[in-house]
C-alpha positions as CSV (number, residue, x, y, z in Angstrom):
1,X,90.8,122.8,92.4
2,X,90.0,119.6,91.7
3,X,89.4,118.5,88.2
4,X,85.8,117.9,88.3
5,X,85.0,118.7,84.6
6,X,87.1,116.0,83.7
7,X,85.7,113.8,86.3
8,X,82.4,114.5,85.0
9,X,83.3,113.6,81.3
10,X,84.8,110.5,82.2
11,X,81.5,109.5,83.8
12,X,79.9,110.2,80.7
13,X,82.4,107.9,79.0
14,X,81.8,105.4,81.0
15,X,77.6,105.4,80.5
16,X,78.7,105.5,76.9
17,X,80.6,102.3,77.3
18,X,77.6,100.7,79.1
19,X,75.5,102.0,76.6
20,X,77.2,100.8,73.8
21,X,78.1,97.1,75.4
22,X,74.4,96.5,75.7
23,X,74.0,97.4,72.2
24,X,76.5,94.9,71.1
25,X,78.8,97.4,69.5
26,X,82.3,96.8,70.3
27,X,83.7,100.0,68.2
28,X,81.8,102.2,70.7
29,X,83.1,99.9,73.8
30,X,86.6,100.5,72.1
31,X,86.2,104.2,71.6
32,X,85.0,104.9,75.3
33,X,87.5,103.0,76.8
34,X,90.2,104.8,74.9
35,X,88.9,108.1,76.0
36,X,88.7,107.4,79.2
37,X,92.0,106.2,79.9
38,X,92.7,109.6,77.6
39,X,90.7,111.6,80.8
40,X,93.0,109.9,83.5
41,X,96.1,110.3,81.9
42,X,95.3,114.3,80.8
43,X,94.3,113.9,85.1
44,X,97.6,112.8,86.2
45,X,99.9,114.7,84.3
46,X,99.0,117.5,86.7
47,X,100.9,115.2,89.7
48,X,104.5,114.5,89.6
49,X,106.0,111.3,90.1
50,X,109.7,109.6,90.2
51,X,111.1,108.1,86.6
52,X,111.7,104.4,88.2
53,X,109.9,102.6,90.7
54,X,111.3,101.6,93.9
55,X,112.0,97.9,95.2
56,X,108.2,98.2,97.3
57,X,106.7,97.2,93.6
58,X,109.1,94.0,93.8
59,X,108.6,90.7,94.4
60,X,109.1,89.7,97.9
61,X,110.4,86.4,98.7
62,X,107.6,84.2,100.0
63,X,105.8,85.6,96.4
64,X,108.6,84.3,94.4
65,X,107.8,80.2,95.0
66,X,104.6,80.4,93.3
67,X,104.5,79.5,89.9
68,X,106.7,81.9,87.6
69,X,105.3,84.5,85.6
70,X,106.9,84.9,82.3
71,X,108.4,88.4,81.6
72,X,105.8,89.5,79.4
73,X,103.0,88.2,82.5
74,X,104.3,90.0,85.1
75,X,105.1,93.0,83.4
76,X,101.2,93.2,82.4
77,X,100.1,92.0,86.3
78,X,103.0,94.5,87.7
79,X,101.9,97.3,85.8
80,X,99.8,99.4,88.6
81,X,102.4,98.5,91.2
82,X,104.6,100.2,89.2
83,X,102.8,102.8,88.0
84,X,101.3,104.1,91.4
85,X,104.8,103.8,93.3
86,X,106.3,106.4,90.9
87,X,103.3,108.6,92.3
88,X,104.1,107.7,95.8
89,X,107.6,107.6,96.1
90,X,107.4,111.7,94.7
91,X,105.3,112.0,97.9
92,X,107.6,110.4,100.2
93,X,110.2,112.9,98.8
94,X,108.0,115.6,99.2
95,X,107.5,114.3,102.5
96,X,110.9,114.2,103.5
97,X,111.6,117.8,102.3
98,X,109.0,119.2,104.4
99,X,109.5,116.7,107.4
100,X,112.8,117.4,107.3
101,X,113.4,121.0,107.4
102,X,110.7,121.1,110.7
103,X,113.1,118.4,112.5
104,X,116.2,120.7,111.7
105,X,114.3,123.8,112.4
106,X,115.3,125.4,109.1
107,X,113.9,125.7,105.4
108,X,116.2,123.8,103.0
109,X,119.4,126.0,101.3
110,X,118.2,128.7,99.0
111,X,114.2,128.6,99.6
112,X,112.2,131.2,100.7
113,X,109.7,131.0,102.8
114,X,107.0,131.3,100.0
115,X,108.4,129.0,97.8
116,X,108.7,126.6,101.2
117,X,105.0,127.0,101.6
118,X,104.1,126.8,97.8
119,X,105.7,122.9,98.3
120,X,103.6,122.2,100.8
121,X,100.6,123.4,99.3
122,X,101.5,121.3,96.1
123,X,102.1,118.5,98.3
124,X,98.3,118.7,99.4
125,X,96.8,119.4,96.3
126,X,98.7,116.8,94.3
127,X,97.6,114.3,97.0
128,X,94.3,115.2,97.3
129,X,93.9,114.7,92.9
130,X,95.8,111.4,93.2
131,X,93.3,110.1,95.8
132,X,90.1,111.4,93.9
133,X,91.2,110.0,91.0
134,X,91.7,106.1,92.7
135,X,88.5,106.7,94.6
136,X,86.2,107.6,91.7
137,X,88.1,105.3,88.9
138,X,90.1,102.9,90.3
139,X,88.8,101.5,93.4
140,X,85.8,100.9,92.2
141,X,86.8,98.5,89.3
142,X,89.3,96.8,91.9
143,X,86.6,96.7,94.4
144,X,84.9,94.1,92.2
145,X,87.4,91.5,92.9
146,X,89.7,92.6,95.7
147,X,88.7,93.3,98.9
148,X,90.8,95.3,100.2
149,X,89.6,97.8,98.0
150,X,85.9,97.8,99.3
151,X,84.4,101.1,100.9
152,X,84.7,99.9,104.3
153,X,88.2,98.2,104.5
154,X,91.6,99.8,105.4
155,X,93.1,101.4,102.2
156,X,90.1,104.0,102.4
157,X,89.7,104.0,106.0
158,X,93.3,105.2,105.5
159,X,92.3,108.0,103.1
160,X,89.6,109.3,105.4
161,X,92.6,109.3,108.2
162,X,95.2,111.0,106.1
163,X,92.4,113.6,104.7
164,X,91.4,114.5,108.1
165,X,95.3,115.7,108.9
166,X,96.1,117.0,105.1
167,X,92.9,119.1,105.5
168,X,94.7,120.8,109.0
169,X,97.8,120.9,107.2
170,X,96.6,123.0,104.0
171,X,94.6,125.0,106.1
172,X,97.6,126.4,108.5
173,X,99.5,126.8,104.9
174,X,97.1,128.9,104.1
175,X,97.2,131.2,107.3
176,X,101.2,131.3,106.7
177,X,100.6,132.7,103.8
178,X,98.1,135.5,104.2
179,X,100.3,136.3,107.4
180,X,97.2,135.3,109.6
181,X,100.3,133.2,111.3
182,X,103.6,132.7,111.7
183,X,105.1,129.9,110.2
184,X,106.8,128.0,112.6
185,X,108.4,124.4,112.2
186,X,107.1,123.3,115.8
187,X,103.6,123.9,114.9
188,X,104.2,122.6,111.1
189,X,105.9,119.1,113.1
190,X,102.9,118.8,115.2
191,X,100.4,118.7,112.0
192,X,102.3,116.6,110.3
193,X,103.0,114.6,113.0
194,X,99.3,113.6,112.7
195,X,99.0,111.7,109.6
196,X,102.5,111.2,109.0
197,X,102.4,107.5,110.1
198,X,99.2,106.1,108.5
199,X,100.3,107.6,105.3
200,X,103.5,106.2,105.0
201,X,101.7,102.8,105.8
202,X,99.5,103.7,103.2
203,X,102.0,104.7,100.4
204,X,103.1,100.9,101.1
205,X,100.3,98.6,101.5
206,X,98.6,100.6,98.3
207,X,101.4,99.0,96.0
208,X,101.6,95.9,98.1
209,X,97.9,95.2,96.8
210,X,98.6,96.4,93.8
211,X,102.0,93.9,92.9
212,X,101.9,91.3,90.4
213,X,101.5,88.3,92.7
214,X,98.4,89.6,94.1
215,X,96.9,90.9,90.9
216,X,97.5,87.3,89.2
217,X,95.2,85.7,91.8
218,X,92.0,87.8,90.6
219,X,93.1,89.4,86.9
220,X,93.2,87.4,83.6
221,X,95.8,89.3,81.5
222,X,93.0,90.9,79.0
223,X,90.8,92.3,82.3
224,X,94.4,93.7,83.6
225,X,94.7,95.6,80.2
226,X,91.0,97.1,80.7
227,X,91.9,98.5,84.4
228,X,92.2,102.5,83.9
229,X,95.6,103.1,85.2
């Protein structure tokens, strides 16, 4: 299930934050602000996610002759990049695993069948958290500035696309389990084979937004520090 009491108490930090910034006291904006990063970390500890991040939160080239950041700037503006690859690069993994093992026709060495379907039912749930968490508490702080982030533009036109084949894919888990069905990799392919594409264009274009260069051109450092991620 989705954590949806934490959800609601970080809602209730935020009106406190509001509350207290009209008010003009700047312990109470403080306090707020510390609990609700608090909420979001508490949040994603139930996802996993790599120890390093790969070279998609890098520079790329044509980045690289703008004016250079200092260390200490573009480890503050590189921060989310960062962050939310070590999320997504534990979902390509995941991926693979799951991809993998329908291509080849076989579960990987050692894995039952249960245990098979228990990582593709973490795969979904994990995913679906990650997502509710940028929708309700990222995107709409980045959404301010960036407009890739807005409602109607790709990254959560990508979401909707994803959801629509994660929801098939739980969904025939499900009837594998309970031994409505059979699981069998052809059938598993085919789902996958759905939202397998957008997804991994997602994955990338998420912490393409998200990479120092592009963060610098609508961040001061301080705002960057105030982003809940």
């Amino acid at each position: 299930s989705l954590p949806t009491d934490k959800a609601r108490e970080f809602q209730r930090q935020l009106k406190l934050q509001r509350e207290a910034r009209a008010a003009g006291d700047n312990s109470g904006v403080q306090a707020a602000q510390e609990n609700k990063q608090n909420i979001l970390e508490q949040m994603e500890e139930q996802i996993p996610k790599v120890s390093e991040p790969t070279s998609a939160a890098a520079p790329k080239q044509e980045e690289q002759d703008l004016p250079k950041l200092s260390p200490q700037e573009f480890r503050i503006y590189n921060r989310m990049a960062e962050h939310m690859d070590m999320f997504h690069e534990n979902f390509r993994r995941t991926w693979n695993l799951l991809y993998g093992a329908c291509e080849s026709k076989k579960r990987p060495s050692g894995m039952s069948i249960r245990q098979f379907i228990g990582v593709g039912d973490d795969f979904c749930h994990h995913l679906t958290i990650h997502h509710t968490i940028e929708e309700r508490h990222i995107f709409p702080i980045l959404a301010r500035k960036m407009p890739a982030f807005k409602k109607e533009l790709e990254l959560l036109t990508q979401h909707k696309q994803i959801h629509n084949g994660l929801d098939k894919f739980e969904e025939y888990l499900g009837q594998c389990r309970s031994g409505e069905k059979e699981l069998r990799m052809e059938e598993m392919k085919a789902i996958l084979d759905t939202f397998g594409k957008v997804l991994w264009q997602h994955l990338d274009d998420e912490v393409h937004e998200l990479r120092a260069e592009n963060m610098r051109k609508y961040w001061t450092p301080a705002e960057m520090a105030r982003i809940p991620i």
